[in-house]
N, C-alpha and C positions, 0 to 999 in steps of 0.2 A: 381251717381244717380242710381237707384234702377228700376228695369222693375213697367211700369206704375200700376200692379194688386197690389202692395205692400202699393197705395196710396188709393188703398180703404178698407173700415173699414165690416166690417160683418154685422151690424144691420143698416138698413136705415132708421127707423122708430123710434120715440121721443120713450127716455126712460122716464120711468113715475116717479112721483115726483122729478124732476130736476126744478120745479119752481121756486127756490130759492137756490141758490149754495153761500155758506158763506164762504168766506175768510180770512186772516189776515189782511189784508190793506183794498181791495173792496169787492164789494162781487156781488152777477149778480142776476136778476130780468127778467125771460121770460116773454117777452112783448108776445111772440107769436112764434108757430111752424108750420111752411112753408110745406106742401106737397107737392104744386106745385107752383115750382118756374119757371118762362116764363124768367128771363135770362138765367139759364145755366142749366135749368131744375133737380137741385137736390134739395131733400127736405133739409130744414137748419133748426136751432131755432136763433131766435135774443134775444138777451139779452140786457136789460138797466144794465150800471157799474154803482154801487153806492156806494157813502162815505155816509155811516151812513144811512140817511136816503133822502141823497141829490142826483140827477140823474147826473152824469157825463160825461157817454159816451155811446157807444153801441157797439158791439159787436156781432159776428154771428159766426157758425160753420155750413159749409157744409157739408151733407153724404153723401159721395160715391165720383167720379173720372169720369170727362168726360174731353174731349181737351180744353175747356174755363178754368180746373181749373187751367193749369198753368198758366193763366194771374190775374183770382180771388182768387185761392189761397182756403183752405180748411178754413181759418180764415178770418176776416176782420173785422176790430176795427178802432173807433175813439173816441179822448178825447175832451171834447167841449175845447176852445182855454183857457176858463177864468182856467183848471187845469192842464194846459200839462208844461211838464217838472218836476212831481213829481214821474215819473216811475209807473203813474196807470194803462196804456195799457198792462206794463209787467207784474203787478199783473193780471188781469184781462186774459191777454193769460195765465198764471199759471192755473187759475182755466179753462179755457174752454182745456185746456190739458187732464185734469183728465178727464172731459166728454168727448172727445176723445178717450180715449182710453176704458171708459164704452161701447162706439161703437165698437169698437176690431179693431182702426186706431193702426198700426206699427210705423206709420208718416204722419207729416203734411207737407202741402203746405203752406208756408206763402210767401206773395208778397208786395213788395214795390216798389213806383211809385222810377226811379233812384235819383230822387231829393228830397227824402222824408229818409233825415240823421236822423229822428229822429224816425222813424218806424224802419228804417233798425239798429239801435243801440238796439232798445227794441226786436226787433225779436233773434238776435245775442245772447242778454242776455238772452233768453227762448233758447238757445243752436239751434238756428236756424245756417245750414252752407251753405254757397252761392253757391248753383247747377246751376246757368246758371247768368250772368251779362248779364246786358242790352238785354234782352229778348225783340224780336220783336213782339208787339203786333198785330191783326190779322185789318186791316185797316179797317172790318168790326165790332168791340168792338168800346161799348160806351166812354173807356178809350183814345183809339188813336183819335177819335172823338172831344173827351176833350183835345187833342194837347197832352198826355202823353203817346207816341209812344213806350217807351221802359222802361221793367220792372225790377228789381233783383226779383230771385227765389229761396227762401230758406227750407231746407227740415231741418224739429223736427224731430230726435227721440223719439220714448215715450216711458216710461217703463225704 
């Protein structure tokens, strides 16, 4: 693992025409960009995944690095139930890669609940490598709240 300055990116503020990021498989659709955010107070953009012209999933990327992102993670993605197991979330982390690193990110945080084999299979395939197992959550997050106490912690290279 890497001293904590390595997980933040240089630019915190939306870069501009990133409305529509087109892929090979998904392609991402900004619903909207976050300045201020009252979880973990960094600004983010959220993205709709979509097949074609069908809405799939969603998707976000965090700017910048405070002590909450190692439990949220610089990413955070879900595929509605009726598409999962077709490796969309991995298409979809591919492309919020690239705008990651339009931010001037080195690396990413990506997080999986320990019981979520099929986040942490897709993160691994985006060259995610496990920097801490079963990471204890802070008893004051929404997630240990939600009875998911303990995290994996995976860091992307990018570039």
């Amino acid at each position: 693992m890497h001293n904590t300055q390595y997980y933040d990116c240089i630019i915190h503020t939306e870069i501009k025409n990133k409305e529509h990021i087109k892929g090979p498989v998904v392609d991402l659709r900004l619903i909207h960009f976050y300045t201020d955010n009252s979880v973990d107070e960094l600004p983010y953009y959220w993205y709709e995944i979509c097949l074609g012209n069908l809405s799939i999933g969603k998707i976000s990327l965090r700017l910048g690095y405070n002590d909450i992102t190692m439990v949220n993670g610089h990413v955070g993605y879900e595929i509605d139930e009726a598409y999962r197991g077709h490796n969309y979330g991995y298409y979809a982390l591919e492309l919020i890669k690239s705008l990651a690193m339009d931010h001037g990110f080195r690396y990413l945080i990506a997080t999986a609940t320990i019981d979520n084999f099929q986040s942490q299979k897709i993160i691994m395939r985006a060259g995610g490598k496990l920097i801490y197992s079963e990471y204890e959550v802070p008893k004051s997050h929404i997630l240990y709240v939600l009875g998911k106490p303990k995290m994996n912690i995976y860091e992307i290279t990018l570039g």
